[in-house]
PyMOL commands that place a pseudoatom at each C-alpha (Angstrom):
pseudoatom trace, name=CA, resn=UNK, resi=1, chain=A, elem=C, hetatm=0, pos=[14.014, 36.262, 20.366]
pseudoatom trace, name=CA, resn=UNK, resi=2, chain=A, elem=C, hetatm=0, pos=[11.956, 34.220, 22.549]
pseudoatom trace, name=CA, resn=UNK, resi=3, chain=A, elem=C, hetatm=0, pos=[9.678, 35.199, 25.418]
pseudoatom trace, name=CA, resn=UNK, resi=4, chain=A, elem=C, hetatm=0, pos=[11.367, 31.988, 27.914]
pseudoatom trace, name=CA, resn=UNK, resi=5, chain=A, elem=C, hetatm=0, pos=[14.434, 31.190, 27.613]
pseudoatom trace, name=CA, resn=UNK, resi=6, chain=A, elem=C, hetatm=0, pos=[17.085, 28.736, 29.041]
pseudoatom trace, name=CA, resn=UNK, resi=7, chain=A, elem=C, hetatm=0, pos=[18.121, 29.261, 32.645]
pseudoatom trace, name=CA, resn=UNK, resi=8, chain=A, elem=C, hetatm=0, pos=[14.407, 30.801, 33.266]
pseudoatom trace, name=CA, resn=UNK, resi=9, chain=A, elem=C, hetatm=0, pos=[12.562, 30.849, 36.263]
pseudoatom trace, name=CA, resn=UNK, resi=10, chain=A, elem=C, hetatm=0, pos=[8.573, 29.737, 35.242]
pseudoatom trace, name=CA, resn=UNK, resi=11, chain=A, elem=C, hetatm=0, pos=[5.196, 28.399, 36.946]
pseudoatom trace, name=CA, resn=UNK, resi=12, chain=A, elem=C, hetatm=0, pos=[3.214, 25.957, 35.183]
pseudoatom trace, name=CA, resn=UNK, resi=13, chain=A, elem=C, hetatm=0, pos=[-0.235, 27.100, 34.488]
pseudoatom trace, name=CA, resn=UNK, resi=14, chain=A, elem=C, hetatm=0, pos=[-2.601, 24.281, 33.420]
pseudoatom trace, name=CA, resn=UNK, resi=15, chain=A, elem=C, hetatm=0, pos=[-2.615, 20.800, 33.609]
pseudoatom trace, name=CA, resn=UNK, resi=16, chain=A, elem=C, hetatm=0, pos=[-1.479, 18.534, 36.639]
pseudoatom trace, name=CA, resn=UNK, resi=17, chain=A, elem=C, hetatm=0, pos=[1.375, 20.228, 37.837]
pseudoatom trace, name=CA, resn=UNK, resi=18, chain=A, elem=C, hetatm=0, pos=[-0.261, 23.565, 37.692]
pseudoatom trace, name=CA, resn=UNK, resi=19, chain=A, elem=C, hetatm=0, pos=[1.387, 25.934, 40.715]
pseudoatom trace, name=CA, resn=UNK, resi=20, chain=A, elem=C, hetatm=0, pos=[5.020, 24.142, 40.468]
pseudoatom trace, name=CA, resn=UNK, resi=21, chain=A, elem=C, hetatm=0, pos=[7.842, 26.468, 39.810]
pseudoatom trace, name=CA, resn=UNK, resi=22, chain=A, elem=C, hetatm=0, pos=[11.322, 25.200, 38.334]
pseudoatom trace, name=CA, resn=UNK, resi=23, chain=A, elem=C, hetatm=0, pos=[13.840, 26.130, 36.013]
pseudoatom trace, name=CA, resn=UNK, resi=24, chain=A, elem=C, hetatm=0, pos=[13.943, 25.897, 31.784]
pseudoatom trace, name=CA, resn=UNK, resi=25, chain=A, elem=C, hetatm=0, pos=[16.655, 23.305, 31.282]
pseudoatom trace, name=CA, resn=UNK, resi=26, chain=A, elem=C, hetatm=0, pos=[15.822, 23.629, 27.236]
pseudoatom trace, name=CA, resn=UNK, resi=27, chain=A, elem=C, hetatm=0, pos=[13.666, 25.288, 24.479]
pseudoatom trace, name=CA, resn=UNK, resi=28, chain=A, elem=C, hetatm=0, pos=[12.963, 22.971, 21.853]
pseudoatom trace, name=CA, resn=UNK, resi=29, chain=A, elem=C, hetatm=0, pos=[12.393, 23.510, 18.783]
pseudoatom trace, name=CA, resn=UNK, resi=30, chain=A, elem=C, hetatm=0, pos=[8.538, 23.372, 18.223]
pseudoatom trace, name=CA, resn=UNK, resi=31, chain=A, elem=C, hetatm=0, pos=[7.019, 25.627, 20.921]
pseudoatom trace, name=CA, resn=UNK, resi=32, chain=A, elem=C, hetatm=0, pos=[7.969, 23.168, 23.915]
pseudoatom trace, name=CA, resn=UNK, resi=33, chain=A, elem=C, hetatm=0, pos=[10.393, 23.999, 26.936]
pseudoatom trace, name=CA, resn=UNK, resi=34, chain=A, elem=C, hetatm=0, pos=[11.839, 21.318, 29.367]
pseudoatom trace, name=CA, resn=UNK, resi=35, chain=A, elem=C, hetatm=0, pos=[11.516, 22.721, 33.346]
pseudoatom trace, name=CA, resn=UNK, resi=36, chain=A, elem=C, hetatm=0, pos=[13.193, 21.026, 35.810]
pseudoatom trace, name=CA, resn=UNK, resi=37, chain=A, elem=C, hetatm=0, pos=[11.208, 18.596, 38.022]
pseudoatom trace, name=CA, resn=UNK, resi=38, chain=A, elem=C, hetatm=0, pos=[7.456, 19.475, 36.183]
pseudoatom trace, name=CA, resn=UNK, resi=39, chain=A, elem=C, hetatm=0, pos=[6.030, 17.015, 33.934]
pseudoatom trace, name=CA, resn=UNK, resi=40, chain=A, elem=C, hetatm=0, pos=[8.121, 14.025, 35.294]
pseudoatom trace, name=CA, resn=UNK, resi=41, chain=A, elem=C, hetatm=0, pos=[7.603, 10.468, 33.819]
pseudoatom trace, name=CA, resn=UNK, resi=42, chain=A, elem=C, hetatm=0, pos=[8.429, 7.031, 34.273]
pseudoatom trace, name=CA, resn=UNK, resi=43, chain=A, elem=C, hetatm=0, pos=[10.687, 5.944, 31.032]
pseudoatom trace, name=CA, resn=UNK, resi=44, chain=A, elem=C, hetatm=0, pos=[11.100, 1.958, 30.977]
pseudoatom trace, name=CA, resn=UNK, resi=45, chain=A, elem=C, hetatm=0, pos=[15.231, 1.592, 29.371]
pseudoatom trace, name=CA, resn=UNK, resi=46, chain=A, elem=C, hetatm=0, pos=[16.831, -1.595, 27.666]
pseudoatom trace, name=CA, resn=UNK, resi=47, chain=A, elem=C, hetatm=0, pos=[20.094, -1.975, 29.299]
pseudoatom trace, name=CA, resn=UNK, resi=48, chain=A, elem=C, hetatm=0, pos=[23.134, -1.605, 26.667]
pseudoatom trace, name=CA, resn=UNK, resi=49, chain=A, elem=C, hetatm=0, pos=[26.090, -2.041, 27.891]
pseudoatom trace, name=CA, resn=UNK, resi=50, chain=A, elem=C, hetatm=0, pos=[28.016, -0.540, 25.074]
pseudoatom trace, name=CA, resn=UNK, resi=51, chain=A, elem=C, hetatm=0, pos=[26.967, 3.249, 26.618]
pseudoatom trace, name=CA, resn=UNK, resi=52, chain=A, elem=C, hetatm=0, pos=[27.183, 1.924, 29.992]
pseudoatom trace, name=CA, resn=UNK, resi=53, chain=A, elem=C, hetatm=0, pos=[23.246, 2.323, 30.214]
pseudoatom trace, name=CA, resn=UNK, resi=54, chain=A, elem=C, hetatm=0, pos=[21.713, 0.225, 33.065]
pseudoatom trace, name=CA, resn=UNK, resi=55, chain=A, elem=C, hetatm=0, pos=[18.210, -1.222, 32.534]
pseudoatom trace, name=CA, resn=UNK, resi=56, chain=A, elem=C, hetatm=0, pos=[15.529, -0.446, 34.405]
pseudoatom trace, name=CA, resn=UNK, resi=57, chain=A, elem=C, hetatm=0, pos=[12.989, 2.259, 35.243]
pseudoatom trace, name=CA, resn=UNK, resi=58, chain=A, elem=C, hetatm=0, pos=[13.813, 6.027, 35.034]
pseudoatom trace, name=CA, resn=UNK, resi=59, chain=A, elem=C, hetatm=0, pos=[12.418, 9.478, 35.694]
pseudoatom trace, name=CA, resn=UNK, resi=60, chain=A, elem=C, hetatm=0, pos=[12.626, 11.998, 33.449]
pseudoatom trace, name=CA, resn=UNK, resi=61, chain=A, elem=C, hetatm=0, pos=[11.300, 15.523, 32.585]
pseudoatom trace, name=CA, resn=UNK, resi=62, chain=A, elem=C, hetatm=0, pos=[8.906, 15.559, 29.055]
pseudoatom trace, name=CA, resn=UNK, resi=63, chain=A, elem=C, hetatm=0, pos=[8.541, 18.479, 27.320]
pseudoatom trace, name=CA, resn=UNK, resi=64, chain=A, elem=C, hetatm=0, pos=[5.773, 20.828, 28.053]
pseudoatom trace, name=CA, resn=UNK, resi=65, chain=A, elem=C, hetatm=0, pos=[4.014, 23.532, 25.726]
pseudoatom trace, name=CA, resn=UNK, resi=66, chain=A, elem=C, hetatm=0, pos=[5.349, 27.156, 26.086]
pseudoatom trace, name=CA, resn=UNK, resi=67, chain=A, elem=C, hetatm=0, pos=[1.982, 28.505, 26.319]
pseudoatom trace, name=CA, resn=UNK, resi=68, chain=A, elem=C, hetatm=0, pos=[1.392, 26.181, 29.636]
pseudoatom trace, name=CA, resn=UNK, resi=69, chain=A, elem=C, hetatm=0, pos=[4.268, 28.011, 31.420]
pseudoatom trace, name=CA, resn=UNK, resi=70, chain=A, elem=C, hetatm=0, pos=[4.957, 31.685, 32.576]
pseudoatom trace, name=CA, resn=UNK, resi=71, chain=A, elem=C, hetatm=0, pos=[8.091, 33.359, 33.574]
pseudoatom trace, name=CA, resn=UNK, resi=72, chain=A, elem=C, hetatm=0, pos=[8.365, 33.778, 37.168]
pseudoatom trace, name=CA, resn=UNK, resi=73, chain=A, elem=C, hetatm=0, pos=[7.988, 37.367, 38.808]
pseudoatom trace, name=CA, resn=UNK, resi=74, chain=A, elem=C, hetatm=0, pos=[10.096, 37.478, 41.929]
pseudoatom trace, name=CA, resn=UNK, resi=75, chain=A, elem=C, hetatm=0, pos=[8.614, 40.754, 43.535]
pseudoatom trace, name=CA, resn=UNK, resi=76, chain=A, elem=C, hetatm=0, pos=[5.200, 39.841, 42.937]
pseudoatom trace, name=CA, resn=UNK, resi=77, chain=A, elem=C, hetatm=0, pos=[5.483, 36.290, 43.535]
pseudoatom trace, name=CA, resn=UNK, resi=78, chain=A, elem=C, hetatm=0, pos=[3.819, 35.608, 40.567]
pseudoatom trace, name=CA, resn=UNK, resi=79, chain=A, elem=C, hetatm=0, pos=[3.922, 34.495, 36.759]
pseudoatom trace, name=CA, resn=UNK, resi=80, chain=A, elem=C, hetatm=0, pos=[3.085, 37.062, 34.598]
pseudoatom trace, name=CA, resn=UNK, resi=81, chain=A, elem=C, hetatm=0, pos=[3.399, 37.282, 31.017]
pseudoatom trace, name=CA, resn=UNK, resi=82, chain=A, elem=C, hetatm=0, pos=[6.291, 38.856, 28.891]
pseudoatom trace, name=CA, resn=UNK, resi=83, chain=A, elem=C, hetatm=0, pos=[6.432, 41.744, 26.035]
pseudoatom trace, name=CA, resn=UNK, resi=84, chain=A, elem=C, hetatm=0, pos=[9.074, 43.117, 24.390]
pseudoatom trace, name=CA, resn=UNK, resi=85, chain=A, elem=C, hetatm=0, pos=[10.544, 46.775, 24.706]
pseudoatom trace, name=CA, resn=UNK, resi=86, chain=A, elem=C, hetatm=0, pos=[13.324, 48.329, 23.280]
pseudoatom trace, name=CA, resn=UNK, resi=87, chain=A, elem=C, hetatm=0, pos=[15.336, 50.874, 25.570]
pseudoatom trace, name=CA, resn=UNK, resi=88, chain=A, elem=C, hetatm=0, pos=[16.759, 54.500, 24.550]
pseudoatom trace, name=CA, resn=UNK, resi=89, chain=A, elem=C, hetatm=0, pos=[20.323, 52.778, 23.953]
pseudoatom trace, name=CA, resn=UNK, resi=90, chain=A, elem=C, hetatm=0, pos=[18.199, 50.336, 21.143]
pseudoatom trace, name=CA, resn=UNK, resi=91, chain=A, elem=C, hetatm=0, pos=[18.502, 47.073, 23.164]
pseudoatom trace, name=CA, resn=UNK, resi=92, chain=A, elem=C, hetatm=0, pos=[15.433, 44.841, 22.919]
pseudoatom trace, name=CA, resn=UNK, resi=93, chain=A, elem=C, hetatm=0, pos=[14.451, 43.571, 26.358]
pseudoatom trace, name=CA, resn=UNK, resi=94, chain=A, elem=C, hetatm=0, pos=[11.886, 41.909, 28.183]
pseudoatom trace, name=CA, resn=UNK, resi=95, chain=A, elem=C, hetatm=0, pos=[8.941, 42.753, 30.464]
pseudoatom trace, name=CA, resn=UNK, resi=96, chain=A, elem=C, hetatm=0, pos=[6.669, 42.047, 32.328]
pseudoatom trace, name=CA, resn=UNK, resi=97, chain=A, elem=C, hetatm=0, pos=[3.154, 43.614, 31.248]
pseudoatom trace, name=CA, resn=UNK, resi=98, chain=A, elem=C, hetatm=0, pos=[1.206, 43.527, 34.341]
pseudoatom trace, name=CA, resn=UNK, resi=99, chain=A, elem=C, hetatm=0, pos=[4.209, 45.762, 36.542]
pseudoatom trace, name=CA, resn=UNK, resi=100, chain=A, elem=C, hetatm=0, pos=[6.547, 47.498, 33.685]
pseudoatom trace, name=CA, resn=UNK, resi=101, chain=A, elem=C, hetatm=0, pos=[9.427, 46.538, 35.186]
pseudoatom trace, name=CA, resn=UNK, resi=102, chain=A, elem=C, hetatm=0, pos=[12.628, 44.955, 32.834]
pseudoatom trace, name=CA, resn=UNK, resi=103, chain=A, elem=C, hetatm=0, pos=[13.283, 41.053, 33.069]
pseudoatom trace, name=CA, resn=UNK, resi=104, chain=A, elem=C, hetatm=0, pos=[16.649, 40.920, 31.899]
pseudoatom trace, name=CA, resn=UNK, resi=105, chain=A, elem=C, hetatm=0, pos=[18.347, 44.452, 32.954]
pseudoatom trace, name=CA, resn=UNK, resi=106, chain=A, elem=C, hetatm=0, pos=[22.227, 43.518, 32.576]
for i in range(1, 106): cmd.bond("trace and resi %d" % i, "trace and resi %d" % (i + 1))
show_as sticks, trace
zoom trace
């Protein structure tokens, strides 16, 4: 289980787009997460026309470290880091540890 997830809402902490919020489009596989719109580069393509691939320059989102990112508090307007808690009915949820309150309640 995974403290950020897919379909997350999370604010970069460090680097140069420290502040921006966006969305976890993926979790890869060795501790990096894709967010929409943060960490955006310029990707230089061959065209192949096999795939129906035009050449040319592209933007696209890199990968960012998990530890750079945290999930997005929507009261507090914040991000605040995320433990793990496991209710009276034995479901494991999340939380966040600065207010208490459960991330995903469903």
């Amino acid at each position: 289980m995974s403290k950020i997830r897919k379909g997350d809402q999370v604010i970069v902490r460090t680097g140069r787009d420290k502040g921006k919020r966006g969305t976890v489009l993926r979790v890869l596989t060795d501790d990096r997460v894709l967010v929409e719109g943060v960490n955006v580069v310029k990707r230089h393509t061959r065209p192949n026309p096999q795939k129906n691939v035009t050449g040319g320059i592209i933007d696209k989102e890199a990968p960012i470290h998990r530890s750079n990112v945290a999930l997005y508090n929507a009261t507090s307007s914040k991000g605040e880091r995320v433990g793990y808690r496991n209710l009276e009915d034995g479901r494991k949820v999340r939380f966040f540890k600065k207010s208490g309150e459960v991330v995903d309640a469903k």
